[in-house]
C-alpha positions as CSV (number, residue, x, y, z in Angstrom):
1,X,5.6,98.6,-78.1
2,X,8.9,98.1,-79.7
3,X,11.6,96.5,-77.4
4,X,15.2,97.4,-78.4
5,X,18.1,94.9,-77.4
6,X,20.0,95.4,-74.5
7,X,21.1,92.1,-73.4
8,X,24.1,91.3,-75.8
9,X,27.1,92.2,-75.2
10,X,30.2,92.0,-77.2
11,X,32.5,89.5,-75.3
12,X,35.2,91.5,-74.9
13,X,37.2,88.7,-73.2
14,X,37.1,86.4,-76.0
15,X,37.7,89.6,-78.1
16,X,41.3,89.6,-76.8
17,X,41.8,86.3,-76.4
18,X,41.1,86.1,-80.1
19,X,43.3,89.6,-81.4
20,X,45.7,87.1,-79.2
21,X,45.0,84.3,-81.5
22,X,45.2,86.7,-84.4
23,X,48.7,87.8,-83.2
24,X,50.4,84.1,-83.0
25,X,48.9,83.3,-86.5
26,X,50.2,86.5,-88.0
27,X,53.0,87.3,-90.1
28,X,53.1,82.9,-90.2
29,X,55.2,80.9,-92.4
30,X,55.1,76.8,-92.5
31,X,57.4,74.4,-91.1
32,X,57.2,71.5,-92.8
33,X,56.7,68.1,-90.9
34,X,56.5,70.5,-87.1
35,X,59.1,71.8,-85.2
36,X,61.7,70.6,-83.1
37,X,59.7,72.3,-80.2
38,X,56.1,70.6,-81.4
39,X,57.7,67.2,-80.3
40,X,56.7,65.2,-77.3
41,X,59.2,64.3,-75.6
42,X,61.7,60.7,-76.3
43,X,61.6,59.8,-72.9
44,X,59.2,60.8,-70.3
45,X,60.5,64.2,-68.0
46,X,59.5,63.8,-64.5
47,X,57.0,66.4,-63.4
48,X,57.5,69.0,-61.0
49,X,55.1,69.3,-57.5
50,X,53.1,71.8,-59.1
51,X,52.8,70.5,-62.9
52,X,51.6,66.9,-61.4
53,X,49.0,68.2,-59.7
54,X,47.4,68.7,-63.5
55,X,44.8,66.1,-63.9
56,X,45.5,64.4,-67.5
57,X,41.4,64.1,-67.6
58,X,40.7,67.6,-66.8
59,X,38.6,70.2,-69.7
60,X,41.4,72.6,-70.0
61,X,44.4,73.7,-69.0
62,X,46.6,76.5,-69.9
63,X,50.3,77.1,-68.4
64,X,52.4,80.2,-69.3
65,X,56.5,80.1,-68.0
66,X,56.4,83.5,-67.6
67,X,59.9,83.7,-66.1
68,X,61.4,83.0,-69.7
69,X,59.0,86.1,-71.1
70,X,60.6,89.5,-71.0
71,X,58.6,91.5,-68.5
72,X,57.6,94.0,-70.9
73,X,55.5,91.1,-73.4
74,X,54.7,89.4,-69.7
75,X,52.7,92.4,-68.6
76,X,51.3,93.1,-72.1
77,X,50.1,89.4,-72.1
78,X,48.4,89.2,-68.6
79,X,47.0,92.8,-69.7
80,X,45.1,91.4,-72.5
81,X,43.5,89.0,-70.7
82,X,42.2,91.9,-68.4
83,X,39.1,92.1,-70.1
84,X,37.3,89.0,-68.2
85,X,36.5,91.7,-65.2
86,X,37.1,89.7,-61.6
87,X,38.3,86.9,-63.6
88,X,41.7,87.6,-64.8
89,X,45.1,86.1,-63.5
90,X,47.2,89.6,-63.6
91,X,45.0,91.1,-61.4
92,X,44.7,87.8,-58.5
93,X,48.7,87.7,-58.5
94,X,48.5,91.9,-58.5
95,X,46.9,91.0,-55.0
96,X,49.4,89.0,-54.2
97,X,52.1,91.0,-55.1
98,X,53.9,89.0,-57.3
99,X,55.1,90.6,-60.4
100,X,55.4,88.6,-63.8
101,X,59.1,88.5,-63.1
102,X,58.9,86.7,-59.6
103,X,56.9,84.2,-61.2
104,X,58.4,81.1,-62.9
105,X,55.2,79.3,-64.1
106,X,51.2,80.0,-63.9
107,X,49.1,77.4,-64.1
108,X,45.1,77.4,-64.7
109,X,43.1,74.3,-64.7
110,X,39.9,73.3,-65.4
111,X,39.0,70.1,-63.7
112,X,36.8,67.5,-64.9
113,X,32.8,67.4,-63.0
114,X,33.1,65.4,-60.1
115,X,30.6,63.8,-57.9
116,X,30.6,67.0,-55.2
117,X,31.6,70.2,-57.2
118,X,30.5,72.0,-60.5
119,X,34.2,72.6,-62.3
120,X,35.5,75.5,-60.8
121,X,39.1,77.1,-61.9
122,X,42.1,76.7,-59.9
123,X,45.1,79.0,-60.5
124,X,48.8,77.0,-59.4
125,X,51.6,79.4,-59.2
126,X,55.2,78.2,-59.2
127,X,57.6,81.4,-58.2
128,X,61.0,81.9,-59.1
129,X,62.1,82.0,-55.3
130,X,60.9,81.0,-52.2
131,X,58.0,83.4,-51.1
132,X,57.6,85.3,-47.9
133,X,54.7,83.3,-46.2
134,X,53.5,85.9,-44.1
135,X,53.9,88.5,-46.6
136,X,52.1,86.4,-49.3
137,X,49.0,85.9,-46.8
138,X,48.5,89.5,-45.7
139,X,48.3,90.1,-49.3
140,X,45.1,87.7,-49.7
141,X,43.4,88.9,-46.9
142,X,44.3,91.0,-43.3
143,X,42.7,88.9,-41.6
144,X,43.4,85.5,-43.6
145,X,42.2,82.7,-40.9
146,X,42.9,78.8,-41.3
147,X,40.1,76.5,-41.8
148,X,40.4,72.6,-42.1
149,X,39.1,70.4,-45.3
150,X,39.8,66.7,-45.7
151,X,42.6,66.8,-43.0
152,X,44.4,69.8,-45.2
153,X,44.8,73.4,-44.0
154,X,43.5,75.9,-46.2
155,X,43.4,79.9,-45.9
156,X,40.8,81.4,-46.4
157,X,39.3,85.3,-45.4
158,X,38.0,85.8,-42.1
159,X,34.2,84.1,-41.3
160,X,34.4,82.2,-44.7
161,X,33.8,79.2,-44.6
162,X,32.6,76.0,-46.7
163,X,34.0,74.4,-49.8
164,X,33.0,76.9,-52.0
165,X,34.9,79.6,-50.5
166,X,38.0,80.8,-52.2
167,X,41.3,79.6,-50.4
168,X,45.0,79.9,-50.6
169,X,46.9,76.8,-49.9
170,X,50.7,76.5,-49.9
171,X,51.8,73.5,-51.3
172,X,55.9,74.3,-50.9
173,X,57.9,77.2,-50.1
174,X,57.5,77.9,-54.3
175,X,54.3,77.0,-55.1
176,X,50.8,77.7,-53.9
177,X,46.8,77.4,-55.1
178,X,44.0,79.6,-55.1
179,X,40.5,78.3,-56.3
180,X,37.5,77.3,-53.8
181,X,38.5,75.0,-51.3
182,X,36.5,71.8,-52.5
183,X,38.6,72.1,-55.8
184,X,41.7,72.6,-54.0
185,X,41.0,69.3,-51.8
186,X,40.2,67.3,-55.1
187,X,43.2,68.1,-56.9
188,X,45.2,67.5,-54.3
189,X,43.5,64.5,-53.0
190,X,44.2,62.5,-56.0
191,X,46.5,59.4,-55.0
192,X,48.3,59.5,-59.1
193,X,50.9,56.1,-59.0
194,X,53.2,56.8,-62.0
195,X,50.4,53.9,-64.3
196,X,48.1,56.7,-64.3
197,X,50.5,59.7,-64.6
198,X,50.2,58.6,-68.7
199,X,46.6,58.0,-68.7
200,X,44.2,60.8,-69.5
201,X,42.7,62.5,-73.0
202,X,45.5,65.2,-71.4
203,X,48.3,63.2,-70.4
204,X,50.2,63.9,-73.7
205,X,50.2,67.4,-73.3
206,X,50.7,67.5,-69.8
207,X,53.9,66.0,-70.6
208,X,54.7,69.2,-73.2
209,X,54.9,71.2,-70.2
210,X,58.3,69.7,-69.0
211,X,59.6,71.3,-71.8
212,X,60.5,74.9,-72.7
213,X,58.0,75.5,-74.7
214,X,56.6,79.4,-73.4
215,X,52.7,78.5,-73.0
216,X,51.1,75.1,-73.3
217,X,47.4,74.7,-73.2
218,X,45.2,71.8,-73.8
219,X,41.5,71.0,-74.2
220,X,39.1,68.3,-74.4
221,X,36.5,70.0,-76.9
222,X,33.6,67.1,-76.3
223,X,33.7,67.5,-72.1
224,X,33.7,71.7,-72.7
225,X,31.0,71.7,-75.4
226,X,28.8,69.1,-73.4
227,X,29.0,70.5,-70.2
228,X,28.9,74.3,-70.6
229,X,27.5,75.3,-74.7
230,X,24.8,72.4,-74.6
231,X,22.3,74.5,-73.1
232,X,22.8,76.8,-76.1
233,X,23.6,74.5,-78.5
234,X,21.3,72.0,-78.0
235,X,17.3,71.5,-77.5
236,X,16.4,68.6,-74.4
237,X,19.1,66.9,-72.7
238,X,22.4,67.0,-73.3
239,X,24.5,64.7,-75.3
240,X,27.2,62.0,-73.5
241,X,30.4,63.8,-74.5
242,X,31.4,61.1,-77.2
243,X,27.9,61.2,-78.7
244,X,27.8,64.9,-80.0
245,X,24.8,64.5,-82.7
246,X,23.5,67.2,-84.7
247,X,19.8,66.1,-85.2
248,X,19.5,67.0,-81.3
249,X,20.8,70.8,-82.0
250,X,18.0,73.4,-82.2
251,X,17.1,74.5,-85.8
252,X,19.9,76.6,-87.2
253,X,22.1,75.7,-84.9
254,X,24.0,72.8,-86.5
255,X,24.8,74.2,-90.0
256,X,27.4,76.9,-88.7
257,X,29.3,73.9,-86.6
258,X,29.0,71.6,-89.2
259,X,32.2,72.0,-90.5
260,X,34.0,71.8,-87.1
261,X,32.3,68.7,-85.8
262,X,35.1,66.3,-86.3
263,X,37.1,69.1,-84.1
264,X,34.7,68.9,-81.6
265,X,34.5,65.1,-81.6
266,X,38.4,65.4,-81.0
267,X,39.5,63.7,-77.4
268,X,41.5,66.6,-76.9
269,X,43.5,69.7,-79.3
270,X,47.0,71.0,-77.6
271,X,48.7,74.0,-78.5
272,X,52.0,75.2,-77.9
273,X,53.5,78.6,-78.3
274,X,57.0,79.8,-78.2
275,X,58.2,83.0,-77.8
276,X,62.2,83.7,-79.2
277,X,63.4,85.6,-81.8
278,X,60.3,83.9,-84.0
279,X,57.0,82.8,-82.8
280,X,56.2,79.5,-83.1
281,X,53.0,77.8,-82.9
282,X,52.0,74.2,-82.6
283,X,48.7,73.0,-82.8
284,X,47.6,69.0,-82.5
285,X,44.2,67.4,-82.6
286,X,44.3,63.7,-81.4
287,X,41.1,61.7,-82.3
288,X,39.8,58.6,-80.9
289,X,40.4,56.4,-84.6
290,X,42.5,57.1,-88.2
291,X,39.2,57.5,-89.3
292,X,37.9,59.9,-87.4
293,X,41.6,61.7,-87.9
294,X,40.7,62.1,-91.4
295,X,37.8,64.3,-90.9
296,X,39.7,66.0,-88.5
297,X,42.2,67.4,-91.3
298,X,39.6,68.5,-93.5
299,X,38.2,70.1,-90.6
300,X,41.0,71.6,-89.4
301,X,41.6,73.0,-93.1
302,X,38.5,74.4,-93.1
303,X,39.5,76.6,-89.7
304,X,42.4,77.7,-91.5
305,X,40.1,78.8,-94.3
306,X,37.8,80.6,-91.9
307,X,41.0,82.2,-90.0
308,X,42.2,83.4,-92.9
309,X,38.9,85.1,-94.2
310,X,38.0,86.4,-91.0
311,X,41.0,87.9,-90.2
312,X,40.9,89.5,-93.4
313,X,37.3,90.8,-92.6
314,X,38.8,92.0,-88.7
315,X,41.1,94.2,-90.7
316,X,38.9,95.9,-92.7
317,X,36.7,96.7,-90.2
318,X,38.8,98.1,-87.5
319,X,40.6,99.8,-90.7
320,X,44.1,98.5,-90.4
321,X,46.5,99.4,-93.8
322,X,48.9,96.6,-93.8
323,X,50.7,99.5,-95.9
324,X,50.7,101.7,-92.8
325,X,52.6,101.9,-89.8
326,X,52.3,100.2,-86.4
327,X,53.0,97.4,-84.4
328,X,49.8,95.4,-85.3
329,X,50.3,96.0,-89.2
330,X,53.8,94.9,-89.0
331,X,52.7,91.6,-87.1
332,X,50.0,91.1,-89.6
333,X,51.3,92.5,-92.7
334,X,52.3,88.6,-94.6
335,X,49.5,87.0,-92.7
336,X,47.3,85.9,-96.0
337,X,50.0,84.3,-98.0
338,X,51.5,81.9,-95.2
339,X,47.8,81.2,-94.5
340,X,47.6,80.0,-97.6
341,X,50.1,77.8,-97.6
342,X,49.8,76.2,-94.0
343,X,50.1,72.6,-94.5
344,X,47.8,70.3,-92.2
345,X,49.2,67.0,-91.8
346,X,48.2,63.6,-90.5
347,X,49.8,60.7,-88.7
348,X,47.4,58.2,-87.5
349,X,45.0,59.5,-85.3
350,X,46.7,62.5,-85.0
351,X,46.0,65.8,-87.2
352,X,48.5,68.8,-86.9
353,X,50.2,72.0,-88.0
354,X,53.2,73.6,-86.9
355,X,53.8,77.7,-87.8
356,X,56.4,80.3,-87.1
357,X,55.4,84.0,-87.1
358,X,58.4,86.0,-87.7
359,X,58.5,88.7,-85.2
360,X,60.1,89.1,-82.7
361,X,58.8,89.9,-78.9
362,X,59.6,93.6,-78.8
363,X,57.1,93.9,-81.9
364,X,54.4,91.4,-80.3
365,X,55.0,93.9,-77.4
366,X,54.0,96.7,-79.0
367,X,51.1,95.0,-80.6
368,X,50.1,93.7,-77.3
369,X,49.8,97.4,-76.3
370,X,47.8,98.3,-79.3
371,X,45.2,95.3,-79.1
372,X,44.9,96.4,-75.6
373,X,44.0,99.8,-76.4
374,X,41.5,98.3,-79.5
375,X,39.9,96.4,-76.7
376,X,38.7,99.7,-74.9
377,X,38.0,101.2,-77.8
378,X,35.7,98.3,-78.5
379,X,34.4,98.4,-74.4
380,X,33.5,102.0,-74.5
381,X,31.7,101.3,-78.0
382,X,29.6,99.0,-76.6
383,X,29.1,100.8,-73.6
384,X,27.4,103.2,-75.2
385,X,25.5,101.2,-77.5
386,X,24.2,99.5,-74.7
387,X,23.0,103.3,-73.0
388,X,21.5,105.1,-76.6
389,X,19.4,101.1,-76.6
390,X,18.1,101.6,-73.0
391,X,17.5,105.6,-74.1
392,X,15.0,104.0,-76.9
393,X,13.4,101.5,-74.5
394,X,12.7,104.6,-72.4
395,X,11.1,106.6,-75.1
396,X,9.1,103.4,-76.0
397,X,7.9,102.6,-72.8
398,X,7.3,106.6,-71.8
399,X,6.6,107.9,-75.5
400,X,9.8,110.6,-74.6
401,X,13.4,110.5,-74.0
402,X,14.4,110.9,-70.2
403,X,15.0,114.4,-69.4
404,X,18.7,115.2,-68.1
405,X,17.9,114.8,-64.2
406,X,15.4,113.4,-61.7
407,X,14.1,116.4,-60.2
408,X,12.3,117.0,-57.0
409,X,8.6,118.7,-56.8
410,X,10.5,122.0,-56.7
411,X,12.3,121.3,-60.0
412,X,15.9,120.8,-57.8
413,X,17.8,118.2,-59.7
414,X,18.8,115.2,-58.0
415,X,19.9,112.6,-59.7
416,X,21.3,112.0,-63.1
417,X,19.5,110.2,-66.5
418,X,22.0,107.9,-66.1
419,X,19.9,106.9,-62.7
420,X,16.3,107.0,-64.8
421,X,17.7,104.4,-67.2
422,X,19.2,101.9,-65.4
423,X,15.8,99.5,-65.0
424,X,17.1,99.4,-69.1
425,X,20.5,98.6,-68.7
426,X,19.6,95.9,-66.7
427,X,20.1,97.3,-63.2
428,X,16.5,97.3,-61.7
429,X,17.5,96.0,-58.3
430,X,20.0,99.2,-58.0
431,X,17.6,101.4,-59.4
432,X,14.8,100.3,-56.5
433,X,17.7,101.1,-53.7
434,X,17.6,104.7,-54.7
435,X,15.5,107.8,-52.6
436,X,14.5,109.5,-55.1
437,X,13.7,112.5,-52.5
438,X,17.0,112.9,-51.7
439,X,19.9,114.5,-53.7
440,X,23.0,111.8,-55.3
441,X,25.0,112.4,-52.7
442,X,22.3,112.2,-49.5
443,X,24.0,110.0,-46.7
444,X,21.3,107.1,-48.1
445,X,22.2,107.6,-52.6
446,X,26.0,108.1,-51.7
447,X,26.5,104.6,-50.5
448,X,25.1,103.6,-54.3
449,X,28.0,105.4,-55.9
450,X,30.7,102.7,-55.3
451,X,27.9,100.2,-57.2
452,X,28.5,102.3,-60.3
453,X,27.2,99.6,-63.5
454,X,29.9,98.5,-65.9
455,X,28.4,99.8,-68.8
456,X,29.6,103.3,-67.2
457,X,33.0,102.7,-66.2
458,X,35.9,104.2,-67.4
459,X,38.2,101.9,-69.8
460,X,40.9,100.8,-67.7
461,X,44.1,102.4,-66.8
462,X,41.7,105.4,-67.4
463,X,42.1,107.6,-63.9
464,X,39.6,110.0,-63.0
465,X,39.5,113.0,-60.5
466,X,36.7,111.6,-58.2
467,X,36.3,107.5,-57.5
468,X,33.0,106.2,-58.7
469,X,32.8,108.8,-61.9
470,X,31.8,108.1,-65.7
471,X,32.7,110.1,-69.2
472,X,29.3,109.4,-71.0
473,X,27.3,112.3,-70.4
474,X,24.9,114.7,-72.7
475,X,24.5,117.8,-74.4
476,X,21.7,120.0,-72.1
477,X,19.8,122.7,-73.2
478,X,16.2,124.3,-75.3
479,X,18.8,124.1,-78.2
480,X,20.1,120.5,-77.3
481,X,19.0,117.0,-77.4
482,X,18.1,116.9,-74.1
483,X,16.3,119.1,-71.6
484,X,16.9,120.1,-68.4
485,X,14.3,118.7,-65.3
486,X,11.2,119.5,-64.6
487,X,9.0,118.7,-61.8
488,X,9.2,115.3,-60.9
489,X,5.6,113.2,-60.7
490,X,6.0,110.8,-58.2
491,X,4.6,107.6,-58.2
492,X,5.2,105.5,-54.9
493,X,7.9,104.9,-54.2
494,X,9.8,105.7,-57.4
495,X,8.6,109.2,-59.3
496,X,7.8,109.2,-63.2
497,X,11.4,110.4,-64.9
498,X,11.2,113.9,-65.9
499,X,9.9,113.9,-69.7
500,X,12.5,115.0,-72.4
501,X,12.2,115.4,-75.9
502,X,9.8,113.3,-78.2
503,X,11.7,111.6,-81.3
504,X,9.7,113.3,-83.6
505,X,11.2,116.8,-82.5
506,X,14.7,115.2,-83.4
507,X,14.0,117.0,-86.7
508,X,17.7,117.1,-88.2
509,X,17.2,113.4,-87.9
510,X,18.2,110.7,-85.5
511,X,21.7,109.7,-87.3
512,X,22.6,113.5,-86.8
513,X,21.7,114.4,-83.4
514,X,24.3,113.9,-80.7
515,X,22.8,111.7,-77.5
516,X,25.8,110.4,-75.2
517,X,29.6,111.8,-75.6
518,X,32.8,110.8,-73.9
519,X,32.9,114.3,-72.2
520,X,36.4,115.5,-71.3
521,X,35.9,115.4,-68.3
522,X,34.7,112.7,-65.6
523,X,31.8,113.1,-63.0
524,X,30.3,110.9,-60.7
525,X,28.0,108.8,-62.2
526,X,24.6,109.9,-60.4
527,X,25.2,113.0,-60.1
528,X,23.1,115.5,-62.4
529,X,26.2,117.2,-63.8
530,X,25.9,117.6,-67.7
531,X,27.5,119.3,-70.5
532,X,25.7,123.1,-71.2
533,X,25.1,123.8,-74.1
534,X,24.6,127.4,-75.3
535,X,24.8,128.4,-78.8
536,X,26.5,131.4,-78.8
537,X,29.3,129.8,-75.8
538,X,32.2,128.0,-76.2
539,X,31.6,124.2,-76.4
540,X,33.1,122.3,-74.3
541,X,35.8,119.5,-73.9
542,X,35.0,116.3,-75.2
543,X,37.4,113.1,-75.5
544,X,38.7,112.3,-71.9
545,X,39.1,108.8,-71.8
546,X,40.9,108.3,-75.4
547,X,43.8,110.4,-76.9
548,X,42.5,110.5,-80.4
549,X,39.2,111.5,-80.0
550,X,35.8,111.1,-78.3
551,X,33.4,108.4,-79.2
552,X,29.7,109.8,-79.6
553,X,26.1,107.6,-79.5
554,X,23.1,109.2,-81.4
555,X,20.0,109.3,-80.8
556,X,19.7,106.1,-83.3
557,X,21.4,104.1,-81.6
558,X,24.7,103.9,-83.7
559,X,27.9,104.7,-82.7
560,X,31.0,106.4,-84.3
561,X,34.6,107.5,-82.8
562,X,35.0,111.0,-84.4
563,X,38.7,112.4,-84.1
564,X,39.5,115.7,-82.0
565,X,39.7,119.2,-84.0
566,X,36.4,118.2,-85.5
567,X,35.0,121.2,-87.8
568,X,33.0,123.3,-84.7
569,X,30.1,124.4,-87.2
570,X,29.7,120.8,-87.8
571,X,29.7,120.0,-84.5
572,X,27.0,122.1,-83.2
573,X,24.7,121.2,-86.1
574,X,25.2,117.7,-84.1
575,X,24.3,118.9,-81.2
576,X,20.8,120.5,-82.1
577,X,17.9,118.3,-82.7
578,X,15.9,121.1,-85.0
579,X,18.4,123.6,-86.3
580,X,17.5,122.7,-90.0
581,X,21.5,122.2,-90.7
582,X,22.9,119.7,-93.4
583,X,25.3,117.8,-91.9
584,X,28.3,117.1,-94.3
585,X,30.2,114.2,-93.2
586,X,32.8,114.6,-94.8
587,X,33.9,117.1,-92.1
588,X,33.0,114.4,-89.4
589,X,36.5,112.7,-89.4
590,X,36.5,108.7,-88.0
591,X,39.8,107.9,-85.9
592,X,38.6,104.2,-87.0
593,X,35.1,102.1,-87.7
594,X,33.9,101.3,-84.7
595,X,34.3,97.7,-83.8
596,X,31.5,96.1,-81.9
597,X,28.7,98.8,-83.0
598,X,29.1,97.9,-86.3
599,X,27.5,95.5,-88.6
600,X,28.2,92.1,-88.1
601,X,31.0,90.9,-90.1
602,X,30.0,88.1,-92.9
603,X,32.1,85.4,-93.9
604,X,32.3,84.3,-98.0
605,X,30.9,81.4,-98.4
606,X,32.0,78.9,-100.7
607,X,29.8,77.3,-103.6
608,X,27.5,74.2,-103.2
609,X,29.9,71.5,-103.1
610,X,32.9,73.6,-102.7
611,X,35.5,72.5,-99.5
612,X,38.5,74.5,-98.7
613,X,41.4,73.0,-101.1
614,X,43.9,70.5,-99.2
615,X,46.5,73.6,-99.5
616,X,45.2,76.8,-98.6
């Protein structure tokens, strides 16, 4: 039996923390020797309360001044970041109710593993004013209670308890923490005398953020690869943090990291960003020798390199003209040439590059908004490239397609395909609580609703007419891909999915035949509530959730995004499985190549014995 993929899933968080990326390094021009802004500063800058409670030894830590952002690029920002679902900033200070404006600085930190605790991250938030106390904790929890750690008083949510449990805890009248309370109690539990306010892999770039620069962020690559990619990375035990070594990699592993080694080595890589009338970005890599500094430049040239043919390769698949118009091709329009001649430079044992991007933040707002929108046009991609796999694990493992309900011995549908397939998208467990007797919404199969999977969910921002509902649903019909429900055969204590069609009566072919749509409209996502489809009636509405179009899964498994006013002969010989049509595709118009169902994108590589040149 052939198994089809389900597991990967394109990481749409990194996906727009890297269109981020993509944005700072766009439209970039050198500056020669850094900026004024890339400088630490002459004379040490004391540290407010909430900036000292940064370890300098910590794995990461990234703080934004969004007070000096306009609110519109603040909101786009924080938006991007969305992705990461429970895991995103915008939405913890949503809960809060602190808008981007009331906020002077946010602060996320990773600390370093300690003794007690796995590193956990801890959000510090510095307002612009003094908060309302009371108002601040109803908005973490009605009934917020206080609980006692290490002699400190921490809020957590009523009948939590333990140092695991997420906590508030108010530093000043401007600054507060949220994170689990054992990370709380170790950050502020450290006794720092001003000797050790200077020592630390971090303790240079903890002094950047005194400064105005707009974002500062800082990372000890060795710590973060050894404690969280050596699992993947690496075969056995892990490395010490200083003693990365490639013979201990699994096979294939090293050679894609081989060029980026010396980065990795690095004791820690700062970045700065600064949003004015240009953007300006700073990056600095210090190593632990000269020596090891020089490797690091040539490495560092090589990312460059790779940035440069990647983002090139990022264009062309998500079809961006940088003759056309829009926000993102304005930002990205001079990108190759000031690629080409970024200038890495190297002082000691540090390594460095300072850029300016020459736009200003009401075009990286607009862009924002546009990589925001790419990003759910990339979820709901994948979303249903994840359902048309599970649709061909079904067939495999019940030689048909599921039929479009789970129907009851009387032929009364229950409960939707989108039920039948969930032990294939992963969600056995959910697919065991159902009574597959009863109808979707019986007192006992309505409580499942609000555990609706990810992989159906709306893109965000996306409202819908009842909580709970999804747009992916399929054509029904003797003239359709799929066919209604028949008698259920029940097998204790789940029943045998209704049969559908067999592949082989997808005669038109499997790349022609319509499977899942974005439907016009939304319905709950268990219910069995379809789209009819009768050949001599109207068709009906399609593209919902996106303005331009409607993105459509066939029964291959691929994925396209086909624009509104498609050609409606055309369409319907997409809907039947066996109508002997010939589909021109020409006809089939594309609002864009889908990104993240598509091909993986290959990098040129250069000759044997070919580097990146010094200049790029």
């Amino acid at each position: 039996m052939t198994t089809h993929s389900t597991t990967r899933r394109w990481p749409l968080g990194p996906l727009a923390l890297g269109a981020g990326i993509l944005l700072a390094l766009a439209g970039l021009t050198t500056v020669p020797g850094g900026t004024a802004a890339d400088k630490e500063p002459a004379l040490p800058v004391p540290l407010p309360a909430d900036l000292k409670l940064v370890p300098p030894d910590a794995i990461f830590f990234v703080t934004v001044r969004l007070g000096d952002l306009k609110k519109p690029l603040a909101d786009k920002a924080l938006n991007l970041f969305s992705a990461d679902e429970g895991r995103n900033v915008r939405e913890g200070l949503k809960r809060l109710l602190l808008p981007p404006e009331a906020i002077e600085r946010a602060t996320v930190v990773l600390p370093a593993p300690g003794k007690e605790f796995a590193p956990q991250a801890v959000l510090i938030v510095r307002t612009a004013k003094a908060y309302d106390k009371e108002k601040l904790l109803r908005a973490f929890s009605a009934s917020a209670t206080e609980t006692k750690y290490r002699r400190r008083t921490y809020h957590v949510r009523s009948g939590k308890r333990g140092p695991a449990e997420a906590a508030l805890y108010l530093l000043d009248e401007r600054t507060f923490l949220h994170g689990p309370v054992g990370m709380l109690g170790a950050l502020l539990g450290r006794r720092e005398g001003k000797a050790e306010e200077d020592k630390g892999p971090l303790a240079a770039a903890r002094r950047l953020t005194a400064g105005k620069h707009h974002v500062v962020a800082a990372v000890r690559p060795d710590v973060l690869v050894s404690t969280w990619l050596s699992p993947v990375l690496f075969a056995g035990e892990a490395p010490q943090p200083n003693a990365l070594r490639l013979d201990r990699m699994r096979p294939g592993e090293a050679l894609p990291l081989l060029p980026f080694m010396p980065l990795i080595r690095a004791s820690a890589a700062v970045f700065t960003l600064d949003a004015g009338p240009e953007l300006k970005v700073g990056v600095r890599v210090h190593c632990r020798s000269a020596e090891d500094a020089e490797d690091a430049e040539t490495s560092l040239r090589s990312t460059l390199y790779v940035v440069r043919e990647l983002l090139g390769a990022w264009m062309r698949e998500v079809g961006i003209d940088l003759k056309g118009k829009g926000a993102m091709a304005d930002v990205l329009r001079g990108v190759e040439g000031p690629l080409r001649g970024a200038v890495v430079e190297r002082d000691k044992a540090t390594v460095r590059v300072a850029l300016s991007c020459k736009i200003g933040p009401a075009t990286l707002t607009r862009a924002f908004a546009e990589v925001e929108h790419l990003a759910n046009d990339v979820r709901s991609a994948n979303n249903l490239k994840q359902i048309a796999l599970a649709l061909m694990n079904a067939h495999d493992t019940y030689n048909a397609f599921p039929a479009a309900a789970i129907c009851d011995a009387k032929g009364k549908p229950l409960l939707s395909w989108r039920v039948a397939i969930l032990p294939f998208i992963e969600e056995d467990d959910l697919y065991k609580r159902f009574n597959f007797a009863e109808a979707w919404d019986s007192p006992t199969n309505k409580k499942l609703l609000a555990r609706m999977p990810r992989t159906y969910a709306p893109p965000p921002g996306v409202k819908t007419k009842q909580p709970h509902s999804t747009f992916y649903r399929i054509f029904v019909g003797k003239e359709a891909g799929f066919l209604p429900g028949e008698r259920a055969t029940f097998v204790s204590p789940q029943p045998r999915p209704s049969q559908g069609r067999r592949i082989r009566e997808i005669t038109d072919g499997a790349s022609n035949t319509l499977a899942v749509v974005e439907a016009g409209e939304a319905v709950p996502w268990t219910k069995p509530d379809d789209l009819p489809y009768d050949p001599k009636g109207p068709l009906p509405k399609l593209g919902g959730a996106f303005r331009e179009g409607f993105h459509a899964a066939f029964f291959d498994g691929s994925v396209r995004y086909i624009k509104n006013g498609v050609d409606e002969k055309t369409l319907r010989a997409l809907i039947t499985p066996a109508g002997n049509e010939v589909i021109d595709w020409k006809k089939v118009p594309l609002v864009r190549p889908v990104v993240g169902a598509s091909p993986r994108i290959e990098l040129p590589r250069p000759a044997p014995g070919e580097l990146p040149p010094k200049k790029l």
